[in-house]
C-alpha positions, -999 to 999 in steps of 0.1 A, spaced: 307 -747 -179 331 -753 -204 349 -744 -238 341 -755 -274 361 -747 -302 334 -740 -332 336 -736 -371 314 -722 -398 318 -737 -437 303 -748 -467 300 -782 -469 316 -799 -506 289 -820 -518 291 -855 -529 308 -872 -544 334 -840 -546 338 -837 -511 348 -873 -506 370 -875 -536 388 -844 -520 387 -859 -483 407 -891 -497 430 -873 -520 445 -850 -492 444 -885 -471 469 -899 -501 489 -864 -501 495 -880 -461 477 -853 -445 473 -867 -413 442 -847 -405 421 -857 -439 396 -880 -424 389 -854 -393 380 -824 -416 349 -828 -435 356 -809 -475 347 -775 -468 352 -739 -474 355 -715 -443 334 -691 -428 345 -689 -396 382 -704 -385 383 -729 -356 370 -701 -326 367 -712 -292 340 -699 -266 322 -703 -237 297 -733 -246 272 -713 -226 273 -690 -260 262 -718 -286 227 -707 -284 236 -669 -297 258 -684 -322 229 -707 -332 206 -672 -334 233 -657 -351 238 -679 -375 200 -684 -384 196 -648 -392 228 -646 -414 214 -676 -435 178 -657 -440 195 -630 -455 214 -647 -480 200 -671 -509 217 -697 -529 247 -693 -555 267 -713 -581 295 -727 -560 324 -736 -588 361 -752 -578 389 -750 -603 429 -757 -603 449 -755 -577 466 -730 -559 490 -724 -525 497 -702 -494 537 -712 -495 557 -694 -482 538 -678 -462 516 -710 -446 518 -745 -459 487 -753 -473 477 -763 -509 439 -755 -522 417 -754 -545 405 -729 -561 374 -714 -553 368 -696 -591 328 -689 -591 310 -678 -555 339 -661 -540 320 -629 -535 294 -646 -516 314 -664 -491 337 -634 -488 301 -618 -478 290 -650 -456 322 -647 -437 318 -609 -426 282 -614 -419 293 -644 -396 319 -623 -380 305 -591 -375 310 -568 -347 278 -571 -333 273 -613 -332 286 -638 -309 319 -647 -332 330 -615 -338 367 -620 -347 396 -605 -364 415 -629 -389 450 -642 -388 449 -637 -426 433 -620 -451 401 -638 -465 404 -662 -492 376 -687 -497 394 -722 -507 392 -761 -504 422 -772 -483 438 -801 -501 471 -807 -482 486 -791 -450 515 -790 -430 532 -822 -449 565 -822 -466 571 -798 -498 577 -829 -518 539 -838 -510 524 -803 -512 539 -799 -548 523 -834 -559 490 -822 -543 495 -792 -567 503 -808 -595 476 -832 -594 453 -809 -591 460 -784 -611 428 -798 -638 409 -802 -612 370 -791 -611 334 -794 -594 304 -774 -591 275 -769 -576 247 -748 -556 253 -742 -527 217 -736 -505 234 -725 -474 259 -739 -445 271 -752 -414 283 -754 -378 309 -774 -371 324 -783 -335 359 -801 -330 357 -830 -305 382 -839 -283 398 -866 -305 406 -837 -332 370 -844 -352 348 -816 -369 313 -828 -365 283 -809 -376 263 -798 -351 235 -781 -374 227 -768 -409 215 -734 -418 197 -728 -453 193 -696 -470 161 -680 -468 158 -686 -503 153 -719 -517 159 -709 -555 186 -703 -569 185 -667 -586 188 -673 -631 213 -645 -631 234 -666 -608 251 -688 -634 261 -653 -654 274 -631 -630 284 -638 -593 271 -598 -580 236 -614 -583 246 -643 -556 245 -618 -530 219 -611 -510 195 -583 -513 204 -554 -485 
């Protein structure tokens, strides 16, 4: 028996998430081409491997409960000073995921987990690289925008080499995405 070090997210569809993936390559973000385009659920976590199959459980019921919203990125922002990372914005669905991520974590599943920082759904765009990079990666995307719906997420493990690779997908329960979705983000939540 070993370890695996795990992550939950929502995928960035194409062609977003690759135009992301090779603009935080070009901010010299050493890391770009290991991290698929996402937005966290569930920080890099590390467990028994033994315990993949309850997170796999857990994860399937989380994803039944929910249904799909209107995923919508805009402009940049930053975690400077506090932690070197420049985003974007996650400006339409950040009620959901904030809801995703507790349900992922709770108490009572297999990743229950306290967080190093308070919750803030975002698209990493450039970490850990010199200030004189993280300020162009602001700039430049300060305009920047994408949306989409997103129908549900993802489990990720990190191999050995430093790669996130999907090990499965788990869709909402749902398939349609709710017509009050577009107008107000309270009806992307799922039904308690």
């Amino acid at each position: 028996m070993g370890t695996v070090t795990i992550g939950v997210s929502i995928a960035v569809p194409e062609p977003h998430g690759s135009e992301l993936q090779q603009l935080r390559a070009g901010f010299g973000d050493a890391a770009a081409h290991g991290i698929p385009t996402h937005v966290t659920l569930l920080p890099p976590t590390e467990l028994d491997d033994a315990a993949l199959a309850a997170v796999e459980a857990h994860l399937t019921e989380v994803a039944a409960a929910g249904r799909p919203f209107p995923m919508r990125l805009r402009g940049s922002g930053t975690f400077r000073p506090l932690s070197p990372v420049v985003f974007v914005q996650v400006v339409e669905g950040a009620e959901a995921c904030t809801w995703l991520q507790k349900e992922v974590r709770d108490a009572s599943g297999p990743v229950a987990r306290e967080l190093q920082f308070p919750y803030h759904p975002h698209v990493t765009v450039a970490h850990g690289i010199d200030e004189a990079a993280m300020d162009r990666a602001y700039e430049e995307l300060a305009d920047y925008e994408a949306d989409w719906s997103c129908t549900g997420f993802a489990l990720y493990e990190q191999g050995a080499d430093g790669v996130w690779r999907k090990l499965r997908e788990f869709p909402f329960g749902s398939a349609v995405v709710p017509p009050q979705a577009g107008h107000a983000e309270r009806g992307s939540l799922p039904a308690r």
